[in-house]
C-alpha positions as CSV (number, residue, x, y, z in Angstrom):
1,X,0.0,0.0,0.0
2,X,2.9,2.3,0.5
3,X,4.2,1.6,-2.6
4,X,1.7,2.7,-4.5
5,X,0.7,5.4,-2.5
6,X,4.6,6.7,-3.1
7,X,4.4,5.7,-6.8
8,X,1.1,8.0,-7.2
9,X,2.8,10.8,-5.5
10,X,5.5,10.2,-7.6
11,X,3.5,10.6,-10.8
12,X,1.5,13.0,-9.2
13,X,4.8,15.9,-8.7
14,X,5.9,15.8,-12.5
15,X,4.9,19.2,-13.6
16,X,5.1,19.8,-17.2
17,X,5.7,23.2,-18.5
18,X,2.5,23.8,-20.8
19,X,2.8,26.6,-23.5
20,X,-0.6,26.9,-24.8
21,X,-2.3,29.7,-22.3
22,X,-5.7,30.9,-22.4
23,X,-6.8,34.4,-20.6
24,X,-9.7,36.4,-20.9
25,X,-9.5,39.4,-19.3
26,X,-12.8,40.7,-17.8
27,X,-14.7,43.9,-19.2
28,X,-14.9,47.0,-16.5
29,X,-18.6,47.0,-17.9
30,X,-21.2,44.9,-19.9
31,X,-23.7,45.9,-22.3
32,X,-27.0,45.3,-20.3
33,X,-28.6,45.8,-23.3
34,X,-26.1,43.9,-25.2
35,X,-27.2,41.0,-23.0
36,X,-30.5,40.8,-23.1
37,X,-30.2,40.5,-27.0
38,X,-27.4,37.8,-26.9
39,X,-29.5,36.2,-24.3
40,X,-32.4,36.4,-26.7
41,X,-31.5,36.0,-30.2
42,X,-27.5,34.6,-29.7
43,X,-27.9,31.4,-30.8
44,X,-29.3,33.3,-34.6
45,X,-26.2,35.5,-34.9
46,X,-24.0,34.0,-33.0
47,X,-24.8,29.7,-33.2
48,X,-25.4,29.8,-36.9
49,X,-23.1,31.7,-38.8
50,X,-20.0,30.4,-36.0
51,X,-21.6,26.8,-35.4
52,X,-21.3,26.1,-39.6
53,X,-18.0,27.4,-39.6
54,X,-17.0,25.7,-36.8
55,X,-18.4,22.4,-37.8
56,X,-16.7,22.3,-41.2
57,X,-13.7,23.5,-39.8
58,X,-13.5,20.9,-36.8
59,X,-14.1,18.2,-39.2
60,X,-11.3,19.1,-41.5
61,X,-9.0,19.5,-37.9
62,X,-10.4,16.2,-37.5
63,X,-8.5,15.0,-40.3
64,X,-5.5,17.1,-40.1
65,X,-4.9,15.3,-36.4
66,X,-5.3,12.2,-38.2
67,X,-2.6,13.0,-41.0
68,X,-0.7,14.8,-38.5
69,X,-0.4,11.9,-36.1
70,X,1.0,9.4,-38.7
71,X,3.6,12.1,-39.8
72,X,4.5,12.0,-35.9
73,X,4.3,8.5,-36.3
74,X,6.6,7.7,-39.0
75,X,8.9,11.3,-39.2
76,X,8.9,12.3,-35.8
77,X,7.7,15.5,-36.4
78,X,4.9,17.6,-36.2
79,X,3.7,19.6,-39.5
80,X,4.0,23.3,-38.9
81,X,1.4,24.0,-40.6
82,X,-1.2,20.9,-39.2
83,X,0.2,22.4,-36.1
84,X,-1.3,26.1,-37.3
85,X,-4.5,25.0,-38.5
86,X,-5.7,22.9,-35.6
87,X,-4.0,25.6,-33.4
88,X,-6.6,28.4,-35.4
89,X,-9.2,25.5,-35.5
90,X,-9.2,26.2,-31.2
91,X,-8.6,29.5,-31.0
92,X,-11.6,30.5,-33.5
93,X,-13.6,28.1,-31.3
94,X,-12.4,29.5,-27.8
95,X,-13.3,33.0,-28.4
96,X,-16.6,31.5,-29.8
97,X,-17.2,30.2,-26.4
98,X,-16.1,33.4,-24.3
99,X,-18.9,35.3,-26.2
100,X,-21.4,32.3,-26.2
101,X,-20.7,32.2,-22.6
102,X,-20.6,36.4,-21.7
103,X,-17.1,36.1,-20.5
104,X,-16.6,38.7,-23.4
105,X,-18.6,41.4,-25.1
106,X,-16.3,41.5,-28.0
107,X,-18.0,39.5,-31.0
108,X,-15.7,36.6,-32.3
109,X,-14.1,37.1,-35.5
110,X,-14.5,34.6,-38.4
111,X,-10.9,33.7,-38.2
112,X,-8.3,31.3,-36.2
113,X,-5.7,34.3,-36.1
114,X,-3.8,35.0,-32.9
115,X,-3.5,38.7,-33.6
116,X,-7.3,38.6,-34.5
């Protein structure tokens, strides 16, 4: 039992230095108004026009992870540009989900840009 329990905190003290970071910095004021229309009509400007997009994007990251993981597979490298497409693929869909979710009032661009 103490073998395990030392193996666990073993595994448990490995910290890995992560270099994807996500921050959303908090408005000093939101758009009562603002809100009651994304409360009311967000999923018509907001769920349609981003939730096709998003769709046909994620599928084709889909299929860019798949290619991408048998080039890791057999070069032992990562595509930089699979890499920049899935990468754009969650960006476009995090700021999608800031607004869906009111951390944001800034409407997400159509775009998987990091200076966007």
């Amino acid at each position: 039992m103490a073998s395990i329990r030392l193996l666990l905190n073993i595994i448990l003290e490995v910290k890995m230095a992560h270099p994807a970071q996500l921050t959303i910095q908090a408005p000093e004021q939101l758009s009562r108004g603002h809100l009651i229309l994304r409360i009311l009509f967000g999923w018509l400007y907001i769920g349609i026009p981003h939730g096709v997009c998003l769709a046909l994007y994620g599928i084709a990251a889909c299929f860019a992870g798949i290619i991408a993981f048998f080039a890791v597979l057999f070069t032992g490298k990562y595509p930089p540009g699979l890499f920049k497409f899935i990468e754009g693929y969650f960006r476009w869909s995090w700021r999608v989900n800031a607004y869906w979710f009111f951390m944001t009032d800034k409407y997400p661009p159509f775009s998987g840009d990091a200076n966007a």
